[in-house]
VOSE-547538 format. One record per residue: residue in three letters; x, y, z of N, C-alpha, C in turn. Coordinates in steps of 0.02 Angstrom, whole numbers, padded with zeros to 5 digits, always signed. Layout:
REM residues N
AlaXYZXYZXYZ;...
***
This chain:
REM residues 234
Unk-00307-01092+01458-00339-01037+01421-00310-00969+01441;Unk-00284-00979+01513-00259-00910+01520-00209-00866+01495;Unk-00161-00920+01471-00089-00916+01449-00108-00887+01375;Unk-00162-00887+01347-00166-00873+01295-00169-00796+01277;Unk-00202-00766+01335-00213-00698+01334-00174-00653+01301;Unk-00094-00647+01324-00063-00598+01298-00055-00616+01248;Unk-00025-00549+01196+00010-00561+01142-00010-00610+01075;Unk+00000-00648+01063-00025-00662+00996-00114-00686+01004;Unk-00117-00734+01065-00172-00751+01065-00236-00684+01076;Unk-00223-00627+01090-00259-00558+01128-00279-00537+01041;Unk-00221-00539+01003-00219-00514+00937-00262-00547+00900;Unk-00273-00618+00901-00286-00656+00854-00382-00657+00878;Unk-00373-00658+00942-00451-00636+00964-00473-00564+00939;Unk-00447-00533+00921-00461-00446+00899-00473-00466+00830;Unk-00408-00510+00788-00435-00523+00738-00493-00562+00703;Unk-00507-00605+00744-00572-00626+00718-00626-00595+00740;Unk-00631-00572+00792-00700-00523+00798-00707-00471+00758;Unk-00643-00425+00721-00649-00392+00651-00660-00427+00602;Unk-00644-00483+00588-00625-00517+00518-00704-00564+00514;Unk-00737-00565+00562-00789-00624+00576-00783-00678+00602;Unk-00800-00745+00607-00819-00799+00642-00768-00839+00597;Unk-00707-00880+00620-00657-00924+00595-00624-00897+00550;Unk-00627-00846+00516-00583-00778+00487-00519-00766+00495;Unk-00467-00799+00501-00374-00765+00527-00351-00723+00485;Unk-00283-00685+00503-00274-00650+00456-00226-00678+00400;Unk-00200-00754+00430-00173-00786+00389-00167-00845+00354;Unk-00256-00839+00361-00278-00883+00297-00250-00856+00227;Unk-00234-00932+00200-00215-00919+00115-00304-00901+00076;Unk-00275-00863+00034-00300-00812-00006-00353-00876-00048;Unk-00332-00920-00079-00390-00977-00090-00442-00994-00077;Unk-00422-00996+00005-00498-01012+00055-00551-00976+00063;Unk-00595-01001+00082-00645-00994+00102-00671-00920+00141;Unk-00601-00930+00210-00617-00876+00249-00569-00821+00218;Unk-00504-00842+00147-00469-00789+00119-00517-00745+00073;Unk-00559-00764+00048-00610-00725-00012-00640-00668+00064;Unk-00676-00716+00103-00733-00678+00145-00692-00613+00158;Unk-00619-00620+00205-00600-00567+00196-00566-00515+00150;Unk-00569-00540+00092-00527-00506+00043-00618-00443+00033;Unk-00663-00480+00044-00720-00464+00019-00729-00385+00074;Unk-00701-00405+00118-00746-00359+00188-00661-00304+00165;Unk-00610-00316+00148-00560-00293+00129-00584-00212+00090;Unk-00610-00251+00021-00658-00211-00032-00712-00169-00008;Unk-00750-00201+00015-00818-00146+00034-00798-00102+00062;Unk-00742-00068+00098-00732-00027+00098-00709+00031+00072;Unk-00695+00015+00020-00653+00060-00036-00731+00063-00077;Unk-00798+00027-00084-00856+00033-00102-00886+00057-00069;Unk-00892+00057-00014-00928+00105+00025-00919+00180+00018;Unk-00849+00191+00027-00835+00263+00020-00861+00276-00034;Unk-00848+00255-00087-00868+00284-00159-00929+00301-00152;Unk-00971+00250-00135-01045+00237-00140-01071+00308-00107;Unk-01045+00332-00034-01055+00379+00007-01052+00453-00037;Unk-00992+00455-00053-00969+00509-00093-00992+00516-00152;Unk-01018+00471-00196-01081+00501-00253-01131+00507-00222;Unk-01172+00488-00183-01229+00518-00155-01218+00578-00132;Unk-01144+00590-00084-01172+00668-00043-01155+00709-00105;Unk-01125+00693-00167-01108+00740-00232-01176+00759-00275;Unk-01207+00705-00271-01272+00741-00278-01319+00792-00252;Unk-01308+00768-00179-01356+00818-00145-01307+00879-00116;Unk-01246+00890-00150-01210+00933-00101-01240+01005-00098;Unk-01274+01048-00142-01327+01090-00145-01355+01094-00078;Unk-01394+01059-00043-01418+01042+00024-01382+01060+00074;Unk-01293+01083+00069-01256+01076+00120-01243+01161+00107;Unk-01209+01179+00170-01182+01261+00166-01115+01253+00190;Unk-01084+01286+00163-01010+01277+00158-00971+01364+00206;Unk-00976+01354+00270-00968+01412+00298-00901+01441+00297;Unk-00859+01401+00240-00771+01433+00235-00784+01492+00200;Unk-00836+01481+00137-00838+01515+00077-00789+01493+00024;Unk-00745+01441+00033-00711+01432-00017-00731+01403-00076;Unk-00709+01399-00158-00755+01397-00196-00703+01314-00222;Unk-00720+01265-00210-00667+01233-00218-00696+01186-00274;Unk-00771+01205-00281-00799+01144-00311-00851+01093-00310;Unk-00888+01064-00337-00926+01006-00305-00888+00953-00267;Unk-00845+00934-00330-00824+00882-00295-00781+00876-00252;Unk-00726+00956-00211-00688+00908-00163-00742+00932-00120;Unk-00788+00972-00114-00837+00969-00054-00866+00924-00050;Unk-00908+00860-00105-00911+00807-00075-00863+00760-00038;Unk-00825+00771-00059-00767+00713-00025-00749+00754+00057;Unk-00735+00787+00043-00732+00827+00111-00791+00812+00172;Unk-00844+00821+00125-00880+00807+00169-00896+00736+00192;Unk-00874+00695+00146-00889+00625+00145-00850+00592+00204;Unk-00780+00637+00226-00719+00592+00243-00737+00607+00331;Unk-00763+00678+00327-00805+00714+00386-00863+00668+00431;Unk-00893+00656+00386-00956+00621+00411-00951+00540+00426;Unk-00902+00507+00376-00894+00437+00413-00830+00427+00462;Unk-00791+00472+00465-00751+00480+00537-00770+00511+00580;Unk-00816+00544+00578-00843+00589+00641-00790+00631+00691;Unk-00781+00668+00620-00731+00729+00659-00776+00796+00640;Unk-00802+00807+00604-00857+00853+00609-00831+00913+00626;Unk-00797+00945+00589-00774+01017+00607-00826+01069+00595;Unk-00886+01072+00562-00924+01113+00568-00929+01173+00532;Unk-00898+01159+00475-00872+01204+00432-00910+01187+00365;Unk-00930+01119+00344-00978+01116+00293-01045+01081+00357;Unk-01106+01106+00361-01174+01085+00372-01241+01081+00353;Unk-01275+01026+00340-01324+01020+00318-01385+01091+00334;Unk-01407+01103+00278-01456+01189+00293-01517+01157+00261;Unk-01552+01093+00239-01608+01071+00222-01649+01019+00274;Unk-01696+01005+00265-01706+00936+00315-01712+00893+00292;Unk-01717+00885+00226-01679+00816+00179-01593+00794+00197;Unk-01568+00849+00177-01502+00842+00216-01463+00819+00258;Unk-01533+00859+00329-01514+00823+00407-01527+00760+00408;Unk-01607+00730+00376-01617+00651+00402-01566+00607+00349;Unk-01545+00643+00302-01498+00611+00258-01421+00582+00314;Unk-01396+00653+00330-01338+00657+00386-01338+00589+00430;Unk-01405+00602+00448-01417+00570+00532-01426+00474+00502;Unk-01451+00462+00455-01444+00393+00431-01376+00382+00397;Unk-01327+00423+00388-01255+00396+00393-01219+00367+00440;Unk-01235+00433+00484-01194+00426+00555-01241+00362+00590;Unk-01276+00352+00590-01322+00320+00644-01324+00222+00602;Unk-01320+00236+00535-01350+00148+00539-01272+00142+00449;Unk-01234+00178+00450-01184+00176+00389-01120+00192+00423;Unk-01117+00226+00438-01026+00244+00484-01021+00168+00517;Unk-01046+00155+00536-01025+00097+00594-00987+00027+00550;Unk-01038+00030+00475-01006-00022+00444-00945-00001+00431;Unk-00930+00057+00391-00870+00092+00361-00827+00084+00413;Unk-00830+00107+00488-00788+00098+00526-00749+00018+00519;Unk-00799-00043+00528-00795-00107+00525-00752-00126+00470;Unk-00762-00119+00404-00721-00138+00349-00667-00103+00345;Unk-00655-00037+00359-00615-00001+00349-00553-00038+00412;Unk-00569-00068+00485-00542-00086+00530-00513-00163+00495;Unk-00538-00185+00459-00531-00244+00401-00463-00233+00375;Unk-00478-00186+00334-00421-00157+00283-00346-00139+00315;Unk-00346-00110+00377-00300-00097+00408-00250-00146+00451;Unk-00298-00186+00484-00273-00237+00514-00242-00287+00459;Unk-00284-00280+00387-00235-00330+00334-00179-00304+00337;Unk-00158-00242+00317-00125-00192+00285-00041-00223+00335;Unk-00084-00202+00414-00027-00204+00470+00006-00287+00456;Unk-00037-00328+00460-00004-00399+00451+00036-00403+00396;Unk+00019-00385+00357+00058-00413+00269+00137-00371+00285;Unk+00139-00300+00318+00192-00279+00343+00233-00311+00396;Unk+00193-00357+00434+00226-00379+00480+00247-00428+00462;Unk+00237-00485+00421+00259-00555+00390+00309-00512+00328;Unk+00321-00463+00308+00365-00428+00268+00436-00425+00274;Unk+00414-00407+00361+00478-00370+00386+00497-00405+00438;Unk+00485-00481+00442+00479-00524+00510+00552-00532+00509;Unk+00595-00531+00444+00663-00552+00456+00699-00496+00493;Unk+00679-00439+00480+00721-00383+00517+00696-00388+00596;Unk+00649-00400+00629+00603-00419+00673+00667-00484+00715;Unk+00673-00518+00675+00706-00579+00703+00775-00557+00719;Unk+00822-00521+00669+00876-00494+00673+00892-00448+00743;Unk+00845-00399+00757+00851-00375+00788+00842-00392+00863;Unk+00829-00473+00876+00785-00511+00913+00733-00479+00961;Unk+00701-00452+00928+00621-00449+00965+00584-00472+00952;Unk+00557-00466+01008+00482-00530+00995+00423-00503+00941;Unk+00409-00534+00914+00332-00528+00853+00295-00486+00907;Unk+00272-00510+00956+00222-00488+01000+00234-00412+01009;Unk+00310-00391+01061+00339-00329+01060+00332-00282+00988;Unk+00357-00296+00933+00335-00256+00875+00259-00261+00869;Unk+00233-00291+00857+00154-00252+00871+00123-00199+00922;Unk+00168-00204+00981+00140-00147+01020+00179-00100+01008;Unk+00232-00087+00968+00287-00032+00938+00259-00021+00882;Unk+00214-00053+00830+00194-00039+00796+00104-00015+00811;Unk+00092-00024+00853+00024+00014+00879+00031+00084+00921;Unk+00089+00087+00932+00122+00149+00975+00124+00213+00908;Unk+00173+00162+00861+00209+00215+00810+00168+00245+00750;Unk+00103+00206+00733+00073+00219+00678+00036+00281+00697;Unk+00001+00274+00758-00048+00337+00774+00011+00411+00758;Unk+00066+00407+00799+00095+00445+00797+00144+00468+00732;Unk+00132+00426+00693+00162+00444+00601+00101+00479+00568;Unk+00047+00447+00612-00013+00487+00590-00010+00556+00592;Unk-00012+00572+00653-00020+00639+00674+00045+00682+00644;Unk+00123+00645+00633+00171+00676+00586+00139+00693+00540;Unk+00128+00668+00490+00095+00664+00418+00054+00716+00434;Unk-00004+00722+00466-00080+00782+00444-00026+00843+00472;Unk+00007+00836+00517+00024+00919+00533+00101+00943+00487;Unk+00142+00910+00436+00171+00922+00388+00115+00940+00310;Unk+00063+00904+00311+00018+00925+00262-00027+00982+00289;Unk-00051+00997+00324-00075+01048+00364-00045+01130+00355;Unk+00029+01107+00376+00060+01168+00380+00109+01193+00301;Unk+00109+01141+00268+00097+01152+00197+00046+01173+00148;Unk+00006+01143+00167-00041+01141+00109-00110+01192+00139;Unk-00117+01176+00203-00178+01232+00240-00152+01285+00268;Unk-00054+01310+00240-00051+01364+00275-00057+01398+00368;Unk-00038+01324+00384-00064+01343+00468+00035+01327+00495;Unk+00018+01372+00545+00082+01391+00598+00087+01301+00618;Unk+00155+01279+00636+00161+01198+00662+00134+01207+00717;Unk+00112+01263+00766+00085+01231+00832-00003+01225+00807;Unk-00019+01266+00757-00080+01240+00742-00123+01176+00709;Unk-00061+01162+00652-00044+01110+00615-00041+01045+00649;Unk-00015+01040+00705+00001+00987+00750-00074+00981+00803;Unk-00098+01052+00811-00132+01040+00841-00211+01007+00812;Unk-00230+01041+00749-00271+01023+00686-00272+00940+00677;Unk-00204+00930+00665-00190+00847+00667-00214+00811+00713;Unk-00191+00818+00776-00229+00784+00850-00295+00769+00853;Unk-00329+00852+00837-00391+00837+00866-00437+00782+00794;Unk-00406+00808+00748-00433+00752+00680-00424+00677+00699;Unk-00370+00664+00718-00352+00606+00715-00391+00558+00769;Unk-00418+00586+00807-00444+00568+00882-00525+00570+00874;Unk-00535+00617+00816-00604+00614+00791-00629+00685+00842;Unk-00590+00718+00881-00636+00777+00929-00652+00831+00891;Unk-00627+00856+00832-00636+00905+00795-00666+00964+00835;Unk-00632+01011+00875-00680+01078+00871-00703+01124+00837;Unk-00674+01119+00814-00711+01159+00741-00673+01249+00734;Unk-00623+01256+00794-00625+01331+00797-00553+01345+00769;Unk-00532+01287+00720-00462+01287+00692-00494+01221+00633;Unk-00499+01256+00554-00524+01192+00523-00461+01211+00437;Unk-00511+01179+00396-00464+01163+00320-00477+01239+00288;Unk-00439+01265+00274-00456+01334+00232-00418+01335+00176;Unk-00419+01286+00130-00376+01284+00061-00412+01207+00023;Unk-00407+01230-00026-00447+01180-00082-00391+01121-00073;Unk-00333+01139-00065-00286+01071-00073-00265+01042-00010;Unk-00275+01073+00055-00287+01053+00114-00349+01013+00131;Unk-00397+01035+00098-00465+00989+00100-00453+00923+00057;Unk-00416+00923-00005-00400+00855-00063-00381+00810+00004;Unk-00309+00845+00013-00258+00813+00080-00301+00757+00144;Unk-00342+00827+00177-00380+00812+00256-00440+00747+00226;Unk-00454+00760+00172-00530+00692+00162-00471+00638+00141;Unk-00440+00646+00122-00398+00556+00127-00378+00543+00187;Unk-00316+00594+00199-00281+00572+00268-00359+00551+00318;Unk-00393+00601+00346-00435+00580+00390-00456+00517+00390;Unk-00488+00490+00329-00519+00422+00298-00478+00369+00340;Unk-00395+00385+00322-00336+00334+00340-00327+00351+00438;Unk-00327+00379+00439-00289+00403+00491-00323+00388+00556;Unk-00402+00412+00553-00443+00396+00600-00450+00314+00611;Unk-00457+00263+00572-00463+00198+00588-00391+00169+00577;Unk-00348+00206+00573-00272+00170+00611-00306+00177+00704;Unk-00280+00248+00704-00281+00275+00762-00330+00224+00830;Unk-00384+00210+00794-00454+00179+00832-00432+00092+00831;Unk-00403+00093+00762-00383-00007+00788-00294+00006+00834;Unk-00271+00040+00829-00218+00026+00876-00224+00029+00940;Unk-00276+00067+00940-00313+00102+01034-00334+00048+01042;Unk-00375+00005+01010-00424-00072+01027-00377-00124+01062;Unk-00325-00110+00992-00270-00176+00995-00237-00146+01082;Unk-00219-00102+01110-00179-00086+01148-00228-00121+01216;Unk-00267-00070+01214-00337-00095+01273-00331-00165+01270;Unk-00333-00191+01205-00355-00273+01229-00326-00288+01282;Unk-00229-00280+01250-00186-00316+01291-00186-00279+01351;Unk-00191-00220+01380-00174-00198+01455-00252-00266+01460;Unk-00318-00246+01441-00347-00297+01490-00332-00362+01482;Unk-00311-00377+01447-00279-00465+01443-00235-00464+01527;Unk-00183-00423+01526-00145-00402+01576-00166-00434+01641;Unk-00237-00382+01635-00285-00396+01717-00301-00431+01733;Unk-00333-00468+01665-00353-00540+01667-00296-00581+01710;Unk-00249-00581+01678-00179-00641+01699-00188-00636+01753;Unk-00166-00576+01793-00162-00562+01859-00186-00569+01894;
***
């Protein structure tokens, strides 16, 4: 059992505790456990929606301390992408107390699923790339195992490329701010004392964030596993 730890077996344990109980990620699409996850795949692209017409309704309830006039709807989404990544810059906040207990039953009993499916979606995303590109993988002879931790290394950090080229485009911010804006989003710390000040920086920050934050959080998992697989061996 021990031998199993590193590397594929570390992975394949990560994947079924995301995916559920006998779940792989490379079950054929036919089966049984291919629907379940095609299913947990989806709810997340339903969830969001689901999230984001509700806070579009009540967005009235919220105060928008940029002043920018961008709209109902990218302030719902903005706010939507805010509240189930929990980067929380502090720049749109609930000013009702419908609002707050509204807020506080996202974060508290709804983020957690979104996190879950959304960790679904990604981990598909990474595999279907990896059985893609297995021939270049082979060519180059590295191990399957090794490209997964090159590819848990590299994504966070394409991440953080990406928000601070859109950042310093589209939100008008200097690259040391841009880069820095990116980080703290991506990590979920948001201080709030550097945020989105452009209607098309906000379109930008509620997707990227959506994407970016649950790369970032399943590559950190995947990494942790294996250093503790590591300890284990040892």
């Amino acid at each position: 059992m021990m031998n199993q730890f590193p590397g594929e077996g570390a992975m394949h344990r990560q994947n079924r505790a995301i995916g559920g109980a006998g779940v792989g990620i490379g079950e054929r699409e036919g089966s049984a456990g291919g629907k379940s996850w095609a299913w947990k795949v989806f709810s997340w692209l339903v969830l969001s929606i689901f999230v984001y017409i509700f806070l579009l309704f009540l967005i009235g309830d919220f105060a928008d301390h940029s002043k920018l006039d961008n709209g109902k709807s990218v302030k719902a989404l903005y706010l939507m992408s805010q509240t189930m990544t929990g980067v929380g810059y502090g720049d749109i906040v609930p000013k009702t107390e419908r609002s707050k207990v509204l807020v506080s039953f996202l974060i508290f009993f709804v983020r957690w699923i979104w996190c879950y499916s959304g960790g679904v979606f990604f981990v598909f995303i990474g595999e279907g790339f990896l059985r893609r590109f297995r021939k270049v993988v082979n060519f180059f002879r590295v191990s399957e195992d090794r490209f997964r931790v090159v590819m848990a290394v590299a994504a966070p950090a394409l991440c953080v490329g990406v928000g601070c080229i859109g950042f310093h485009f589209l939100g008008k911010k200097s690259w040391e701010n841009a880069m820095y804006l990116s980080v703290v989003s991506v990590t979920t710390v948001g201080y709030g004392e550097v945020t989105v000040e452009t209607a098309g920086a906000r379109v930008f920050a509620s997707i990227w964030m959506c994407l970016s934050t649950v790369i970032f959080l399943k590559c950190q998992t995947y990494l942790v596993v294996r250093i503790m697989s590591g300890f284990r061996r040892n």
